[in-house]
C-alpha positions as CSV (number, residue, x, y, z in Angstrom):
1,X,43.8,17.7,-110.5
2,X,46.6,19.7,-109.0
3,X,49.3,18.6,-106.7
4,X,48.3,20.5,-103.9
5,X,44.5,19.0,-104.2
6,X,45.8,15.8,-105.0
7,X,47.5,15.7,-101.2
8,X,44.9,17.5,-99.8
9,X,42.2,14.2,-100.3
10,X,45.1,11.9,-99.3
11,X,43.4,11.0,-95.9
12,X,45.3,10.4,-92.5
13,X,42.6,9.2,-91.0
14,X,43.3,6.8,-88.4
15,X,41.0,3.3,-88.0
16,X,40.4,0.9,-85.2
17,X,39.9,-2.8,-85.6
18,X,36.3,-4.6,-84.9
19,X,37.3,-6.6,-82.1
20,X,34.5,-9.3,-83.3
21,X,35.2,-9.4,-87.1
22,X,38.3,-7.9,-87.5
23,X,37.4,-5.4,-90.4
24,X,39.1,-1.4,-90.4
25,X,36.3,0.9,-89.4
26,X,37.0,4.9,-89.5
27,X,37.4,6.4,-86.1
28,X,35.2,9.0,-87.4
29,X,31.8,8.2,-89.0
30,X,29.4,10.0,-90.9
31,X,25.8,10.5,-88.3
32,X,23.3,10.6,-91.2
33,X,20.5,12.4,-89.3
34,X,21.2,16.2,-89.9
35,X,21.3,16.8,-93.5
36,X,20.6,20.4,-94.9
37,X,17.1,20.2,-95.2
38,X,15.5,23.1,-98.4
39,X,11.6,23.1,-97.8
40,X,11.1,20.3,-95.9
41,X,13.6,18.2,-97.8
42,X,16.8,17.1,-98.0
43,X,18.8,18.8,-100.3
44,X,20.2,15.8,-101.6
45,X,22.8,17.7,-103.9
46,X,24.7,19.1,-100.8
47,X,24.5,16.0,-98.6
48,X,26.4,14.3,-101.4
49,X,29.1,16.3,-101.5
50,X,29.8,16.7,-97.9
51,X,28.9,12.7,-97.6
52,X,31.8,12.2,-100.6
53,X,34.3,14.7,-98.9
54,X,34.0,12.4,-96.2
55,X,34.6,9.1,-98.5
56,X,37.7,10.6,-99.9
57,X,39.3,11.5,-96.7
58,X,38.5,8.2,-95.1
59,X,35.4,7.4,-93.6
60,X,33.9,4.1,-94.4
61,X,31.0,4.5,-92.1
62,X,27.8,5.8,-92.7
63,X,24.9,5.9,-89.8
64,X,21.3,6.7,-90.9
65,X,18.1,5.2,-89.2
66,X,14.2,3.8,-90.2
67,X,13.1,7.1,-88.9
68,X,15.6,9.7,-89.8
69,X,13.2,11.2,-92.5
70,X,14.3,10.9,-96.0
71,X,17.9,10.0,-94.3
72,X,18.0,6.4,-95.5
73,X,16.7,7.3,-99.1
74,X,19.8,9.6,-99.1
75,X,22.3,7.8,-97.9
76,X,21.2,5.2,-101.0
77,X,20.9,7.5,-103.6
78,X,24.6,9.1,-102.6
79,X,25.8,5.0,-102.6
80,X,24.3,4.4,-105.9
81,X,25.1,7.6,-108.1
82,X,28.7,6.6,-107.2
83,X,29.5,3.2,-107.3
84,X,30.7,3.1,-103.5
85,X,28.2,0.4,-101.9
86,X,30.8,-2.2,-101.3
87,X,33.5,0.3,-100.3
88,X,31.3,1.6,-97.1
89,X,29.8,0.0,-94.0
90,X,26.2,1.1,-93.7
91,X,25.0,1.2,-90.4
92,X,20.7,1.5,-89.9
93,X,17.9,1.0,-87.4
94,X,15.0,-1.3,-86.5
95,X,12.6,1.0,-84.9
96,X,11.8,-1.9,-82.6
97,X,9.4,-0.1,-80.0
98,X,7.4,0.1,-83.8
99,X,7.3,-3.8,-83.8
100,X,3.8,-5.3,-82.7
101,X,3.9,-8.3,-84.8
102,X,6.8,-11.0,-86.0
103,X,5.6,-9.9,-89.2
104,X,6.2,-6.3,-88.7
105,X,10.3,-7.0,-88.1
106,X,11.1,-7.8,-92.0
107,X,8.6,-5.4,-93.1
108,X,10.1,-2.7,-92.0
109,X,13.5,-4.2,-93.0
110,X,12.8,-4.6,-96.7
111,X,11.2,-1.4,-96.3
112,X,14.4,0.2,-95.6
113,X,16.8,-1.9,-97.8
114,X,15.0,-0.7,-100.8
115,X,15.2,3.2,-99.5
116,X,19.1,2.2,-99.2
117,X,19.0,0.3,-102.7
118,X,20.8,-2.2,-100.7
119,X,20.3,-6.1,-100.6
120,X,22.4,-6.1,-97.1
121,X,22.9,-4.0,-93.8
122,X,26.7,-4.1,-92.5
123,X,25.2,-3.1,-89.2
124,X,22.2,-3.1,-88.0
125,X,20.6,-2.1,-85.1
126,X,17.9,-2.5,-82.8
127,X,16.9,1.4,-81.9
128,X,17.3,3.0,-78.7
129,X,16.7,-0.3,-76.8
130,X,17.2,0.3,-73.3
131,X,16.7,-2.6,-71.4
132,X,17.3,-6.3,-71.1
133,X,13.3,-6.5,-70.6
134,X,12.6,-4.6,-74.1
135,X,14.9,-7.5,-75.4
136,X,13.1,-10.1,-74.1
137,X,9.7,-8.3,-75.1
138,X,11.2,-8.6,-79.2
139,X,12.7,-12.2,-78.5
140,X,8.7,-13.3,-77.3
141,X,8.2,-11.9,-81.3
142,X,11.1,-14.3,-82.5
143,X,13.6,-11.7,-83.1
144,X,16.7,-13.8,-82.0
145,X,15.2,-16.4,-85.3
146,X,14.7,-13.7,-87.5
147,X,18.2,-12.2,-87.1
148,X,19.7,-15.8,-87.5
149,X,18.3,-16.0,-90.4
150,X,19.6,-12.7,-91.8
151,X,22.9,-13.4,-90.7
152,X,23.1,-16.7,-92.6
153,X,21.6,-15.1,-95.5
154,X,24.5,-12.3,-95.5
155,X,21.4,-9.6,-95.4
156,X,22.8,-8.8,-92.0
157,X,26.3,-8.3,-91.0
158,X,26.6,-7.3,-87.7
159,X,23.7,-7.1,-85.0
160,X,23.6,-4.6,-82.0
161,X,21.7,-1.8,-80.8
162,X,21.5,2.0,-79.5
163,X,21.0,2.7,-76.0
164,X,20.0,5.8,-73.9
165,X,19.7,4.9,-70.1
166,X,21.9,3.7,-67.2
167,X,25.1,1.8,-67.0
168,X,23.2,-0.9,-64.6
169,X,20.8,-1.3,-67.8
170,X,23.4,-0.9,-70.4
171,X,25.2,-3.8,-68.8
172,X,22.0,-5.7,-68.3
173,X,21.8,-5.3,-72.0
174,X,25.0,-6.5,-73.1
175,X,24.7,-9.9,-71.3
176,X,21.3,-10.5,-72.3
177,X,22.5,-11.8,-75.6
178,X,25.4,-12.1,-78.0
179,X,25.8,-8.6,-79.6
180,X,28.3,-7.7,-82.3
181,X,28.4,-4.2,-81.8
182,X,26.3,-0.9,-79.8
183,X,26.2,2.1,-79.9
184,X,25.6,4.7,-76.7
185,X,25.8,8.1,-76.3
186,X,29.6,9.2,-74.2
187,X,31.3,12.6,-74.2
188,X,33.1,14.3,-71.4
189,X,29.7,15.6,-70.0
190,X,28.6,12.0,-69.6
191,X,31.0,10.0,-68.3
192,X,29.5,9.1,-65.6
193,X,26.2,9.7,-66.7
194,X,24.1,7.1,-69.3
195,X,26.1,4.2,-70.0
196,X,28.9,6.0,-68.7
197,X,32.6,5.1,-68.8
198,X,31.8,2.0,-66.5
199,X,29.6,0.9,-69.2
200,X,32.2,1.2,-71.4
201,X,35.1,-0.5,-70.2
202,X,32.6,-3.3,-69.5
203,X,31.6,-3.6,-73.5
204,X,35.5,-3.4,-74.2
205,X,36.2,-6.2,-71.8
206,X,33.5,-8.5,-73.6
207,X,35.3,-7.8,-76.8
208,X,32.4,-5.7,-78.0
209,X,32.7,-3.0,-80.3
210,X,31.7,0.7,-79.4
211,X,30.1,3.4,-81.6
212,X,29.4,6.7,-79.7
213,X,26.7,8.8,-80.7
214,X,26.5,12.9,-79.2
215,X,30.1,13.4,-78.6
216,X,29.5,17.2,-78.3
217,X,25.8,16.5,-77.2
218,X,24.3,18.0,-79.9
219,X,26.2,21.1,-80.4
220,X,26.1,21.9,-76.8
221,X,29.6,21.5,-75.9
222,X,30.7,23.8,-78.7
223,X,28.3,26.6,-79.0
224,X,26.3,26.6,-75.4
225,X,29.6,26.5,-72.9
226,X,29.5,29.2,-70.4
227,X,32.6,32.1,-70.7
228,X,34.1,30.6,-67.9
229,X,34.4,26.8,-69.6
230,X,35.8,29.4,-73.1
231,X,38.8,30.9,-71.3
232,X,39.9,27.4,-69.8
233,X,40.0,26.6,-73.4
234,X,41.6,29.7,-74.4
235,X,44.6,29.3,-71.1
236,X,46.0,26.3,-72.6
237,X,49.2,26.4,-74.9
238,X,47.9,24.4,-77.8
239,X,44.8,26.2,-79.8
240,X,42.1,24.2,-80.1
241,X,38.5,25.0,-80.8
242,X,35.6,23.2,-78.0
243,X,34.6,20.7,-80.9
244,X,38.3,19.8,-80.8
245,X,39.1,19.3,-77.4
246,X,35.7,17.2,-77.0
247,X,36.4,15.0,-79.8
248,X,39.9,14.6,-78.1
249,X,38.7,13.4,-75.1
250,X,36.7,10.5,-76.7
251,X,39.2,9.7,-79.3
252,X,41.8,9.3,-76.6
253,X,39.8,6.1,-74.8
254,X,40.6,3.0,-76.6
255,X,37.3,1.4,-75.8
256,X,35.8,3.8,-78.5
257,X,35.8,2.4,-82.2
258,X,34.1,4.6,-84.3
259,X,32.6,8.5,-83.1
260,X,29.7,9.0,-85.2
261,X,29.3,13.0,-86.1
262,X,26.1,14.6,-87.7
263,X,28.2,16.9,-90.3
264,X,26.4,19.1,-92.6
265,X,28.8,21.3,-94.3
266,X,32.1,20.8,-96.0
267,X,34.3,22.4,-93.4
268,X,32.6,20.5,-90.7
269,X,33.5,17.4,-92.5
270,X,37.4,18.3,-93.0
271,X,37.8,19.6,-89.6
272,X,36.7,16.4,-88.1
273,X,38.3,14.3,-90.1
274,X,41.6,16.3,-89.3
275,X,41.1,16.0,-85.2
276,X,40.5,12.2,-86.3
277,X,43.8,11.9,-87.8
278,X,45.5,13.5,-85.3
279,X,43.8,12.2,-82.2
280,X,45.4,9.1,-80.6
281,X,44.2,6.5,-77.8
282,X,46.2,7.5,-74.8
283,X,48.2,11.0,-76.1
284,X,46.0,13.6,-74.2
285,X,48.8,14.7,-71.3
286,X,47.8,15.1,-67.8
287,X,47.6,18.6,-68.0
288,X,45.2,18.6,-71.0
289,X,43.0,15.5,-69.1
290,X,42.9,17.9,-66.0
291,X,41.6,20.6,-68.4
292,X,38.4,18.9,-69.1
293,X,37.8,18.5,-64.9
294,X,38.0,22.7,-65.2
295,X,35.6,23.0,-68.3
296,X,32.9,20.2,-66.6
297,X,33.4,22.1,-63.1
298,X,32.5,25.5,-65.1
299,X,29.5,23.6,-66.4
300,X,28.2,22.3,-63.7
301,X,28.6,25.6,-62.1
302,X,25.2,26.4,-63.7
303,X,23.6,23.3,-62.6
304,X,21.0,22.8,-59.9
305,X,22.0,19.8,-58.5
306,X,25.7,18.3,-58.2
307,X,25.8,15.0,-58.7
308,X,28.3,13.3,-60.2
309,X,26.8,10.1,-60.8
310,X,28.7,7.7,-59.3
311,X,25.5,5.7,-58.4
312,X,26.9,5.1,-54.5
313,X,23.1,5.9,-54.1
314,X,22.0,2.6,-55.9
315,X,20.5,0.1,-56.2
316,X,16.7,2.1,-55.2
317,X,14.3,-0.3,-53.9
318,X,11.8,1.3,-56.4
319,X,13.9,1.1,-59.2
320,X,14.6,5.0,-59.6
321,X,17.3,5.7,-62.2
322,X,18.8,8.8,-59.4
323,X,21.9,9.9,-61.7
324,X,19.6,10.1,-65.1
325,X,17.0,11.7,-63.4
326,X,19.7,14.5,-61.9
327,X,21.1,14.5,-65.5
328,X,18.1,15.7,-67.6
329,X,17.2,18.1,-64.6
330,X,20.3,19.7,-64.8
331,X,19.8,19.3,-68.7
332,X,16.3,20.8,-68.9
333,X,18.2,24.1,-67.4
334,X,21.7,24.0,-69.4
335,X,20.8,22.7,-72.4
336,X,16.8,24.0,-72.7
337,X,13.8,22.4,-71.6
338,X,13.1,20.5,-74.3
339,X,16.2,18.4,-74.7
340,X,16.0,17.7,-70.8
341,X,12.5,16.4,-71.4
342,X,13.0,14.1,-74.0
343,X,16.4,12.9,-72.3
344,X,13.9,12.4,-69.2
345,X,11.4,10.5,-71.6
346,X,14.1,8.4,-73.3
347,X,16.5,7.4,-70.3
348,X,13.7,6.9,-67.6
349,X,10.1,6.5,-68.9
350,X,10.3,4.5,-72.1
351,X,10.8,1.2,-70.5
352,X,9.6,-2.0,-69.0
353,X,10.1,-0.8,-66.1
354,X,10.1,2.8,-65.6
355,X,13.1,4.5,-63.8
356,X,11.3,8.0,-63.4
357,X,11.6,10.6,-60.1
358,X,8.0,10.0,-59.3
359,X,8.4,6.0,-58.5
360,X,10.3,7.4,-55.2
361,X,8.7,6.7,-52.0
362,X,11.2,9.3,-50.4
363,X,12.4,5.9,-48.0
364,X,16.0,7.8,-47.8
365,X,17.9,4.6,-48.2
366,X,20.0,6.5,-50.9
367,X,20.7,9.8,-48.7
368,X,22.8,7.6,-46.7
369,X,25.3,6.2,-49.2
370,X,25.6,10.1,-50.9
371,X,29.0,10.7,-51.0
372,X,28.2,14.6,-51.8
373,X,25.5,14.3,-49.1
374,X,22.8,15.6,-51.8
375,X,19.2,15.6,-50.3
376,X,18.2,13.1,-53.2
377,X,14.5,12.7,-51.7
378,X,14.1,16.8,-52.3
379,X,16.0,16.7,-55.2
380,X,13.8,14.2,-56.6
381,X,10.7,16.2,-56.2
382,X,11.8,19.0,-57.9
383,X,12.9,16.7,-60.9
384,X,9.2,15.5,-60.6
385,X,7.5,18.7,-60.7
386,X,9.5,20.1,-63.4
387,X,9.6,17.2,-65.6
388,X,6.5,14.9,-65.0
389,X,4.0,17.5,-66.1
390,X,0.8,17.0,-67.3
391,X,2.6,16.8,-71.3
392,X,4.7,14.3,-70.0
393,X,2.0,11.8,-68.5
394,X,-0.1,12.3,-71.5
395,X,3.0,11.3,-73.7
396,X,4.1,8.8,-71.5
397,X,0.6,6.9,-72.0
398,X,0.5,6.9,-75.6
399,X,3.9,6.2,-76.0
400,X,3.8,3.3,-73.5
401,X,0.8,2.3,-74.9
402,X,2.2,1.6,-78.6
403,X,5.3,0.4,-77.8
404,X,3.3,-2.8,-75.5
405,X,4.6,-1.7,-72.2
């Protein structure tokens, strides 16, 4: 090897303590879910090499999930052909609205420890749980014993979940048992939106450890920002690309421990882990913070409805989740249909209880505590008609239905 590649894999990436274990996990971590698929498949030759390009400059955690297809098979094989099990923290998923039975829990966990050719999870978690009442729905099934059981076993590590909904939930969530870790989704187009920076400053203060999922919302906040949101970019001094600047603004709250990213190409990977070497808790200036208030202002510029989810307008007697169901709206139009709809689905419908525009009885209790005076009742119907179509109440049966709500 030559000098010059020999310091180029010399990694600077930077690593933020578990607050509940005290191990040294990767601010940046490897999202498992969008491998380079050749008909159908993953190519597994490519994934390797952008999953071991990632090893050598510093990441010691891998995310993959039950239903990730072929994802967790990867991940294993990659683990296995080199030698690098005990050197990573693997991070998978129960699909828990899957779960029927107490029987069905360590089925589908062997299942997935053999695709990982593992005999232990470092972390595992329960899958886009949502609410306290979905928790107490799996602990009726004797999931709280099952986990024990792991964890004194060593088969489990750490125990927490992933979570798409509101911060009221979120926080619901985190006191509904003893977690060691979760994961939620945070960038700077939802910081007040999902679990929202309220949500995280609560988990931080409970000493519990953060992994953030979409930090540029699936591509959006690099290749779907509007021209005006580019030249704000482009006006600052320092040169940044959108991917940088949003990984930036996460990086720089210290309640985050590890930014999960779905990289599937080499340059991907050592870009990333650059901006994660460089990117400090606390170094973004005031004039660089103020920035991201221009680009989000230039976004929402294109929304129909400006709220800014502050959730003044809560609690609703009827249990609607307003600033989610304003958020996937506004999605549905700047981000495409489809990715409002299933944010819509996942944040407000697949629930105990649901959260969804059309549980308004339009009794304007929340009109009156609107600090940007937003006709929430109107607003709400339109959310309704756009979003609770006849596909969504069909889906919303079945998928009610087999997850037992």
């Amino acid at each position: 090897m030559t000098f010059s590649r020999l310091c180029d894999t010399i990694s600077l990436m930077q690593y933020r303590t578990n607050q509940k274990n005290g191990e040294e996990l990767s601010v940046l971590g490897f999202g498992c879910m969008r491998f380079t698929r050749k008909n159908g498949a993953i190519d597994q030759e490519k994934a390797e090499s952008e999953m071991k390009r990632a090893f050598d400059l510093g990441v010691n955690y891998f995310d993959t999930a039950y239903l990730y297809s072929g994802s967790e098979e990867c991940l294993g094989k990659f683990l296995q052909h080199y030698g690098l099990r005990n050197q990573v923290r693997i991070a998978t998923k129960l699909p828990q609205y899957l779960v029927k039975k107490e029987q069905d829990i360590e089925r589908y966990f062997a299942e997935e420890l053999g695709r990982l050719k593992t005999d232990y999870v470092d972390y595992y978690l329960m899958h886009m749980l949502n609410d306290a009442l979905s928790w107490e729905r799996l602990s009726g099934l004797g999931i709280q014993e099952w986990i024990a059981g792991k964890k004194q076993s060593g088969a489990i590590k750490n125990i927490g979940f992933s979570f798409h909904g509101g911060t009221k939930q979120f926080k619901e969530l985190l006191d509904a048992y003893d977690w060691d870790f979760c994961q939620v989704q945070f960038n700077y187009m939802d910081e007040f939106a999902q679990a929202g920076i309220e949500g995280l400053e609560y988990a931080y203060q409970k000493g519990i450890p953060v992994i953030v999922m979409e930090p540029l919302r699936g591509g959006r906040l690099v290749n779907f920002l509007p021209q005006k949101a580019l030249r704000e970019f482009e006006s600052m001094p320092v040169k940044r690309s959108p991917a940088d600047w949003g990984l930036r603004w996460i990086w720089d709250h210290k309640q985050v421990n590890v930014v999960l990213s779905g990289m599937n190409d080499i340059a991907q990977v050592e870009e990333n882990a650059r901006i994660a070497g460089e990117a400090l808790a606390g170094s973004l200036s005031e004039e660089e913070l103020a920035l991201y208030g221009r680009v989000l202002k230039a976004i929402n510029e294109s929304e129909r409805v400006g709220c800014t989810g502050c959730n003044y307008c809560q609690p609703c007697p009827k249990g609607v989740d307003i600033a989610n169901c304003f958020s996937a709206y506004n999605h549905s139009y700047t981000d495409g249909y489809a990715t409002g709809f299933r944010e819509y689905m996942m944040c407000t419908t697949l629930r105990k209880n649901r959260s969804n525009a059309g549980q308004c009885v339009k009794c304007g209790k929340c009109e009156q505590h609107c600090p940007q005076n937003i006709p929430i009742r109107e607003e709400l119907g339109k959310v309704r008609r756009r979003l609770e179509n006849p596909i969504y109440h069909v889906g919303a049966f079945f998928a009610r239905r087999f997850m037992k709500y």
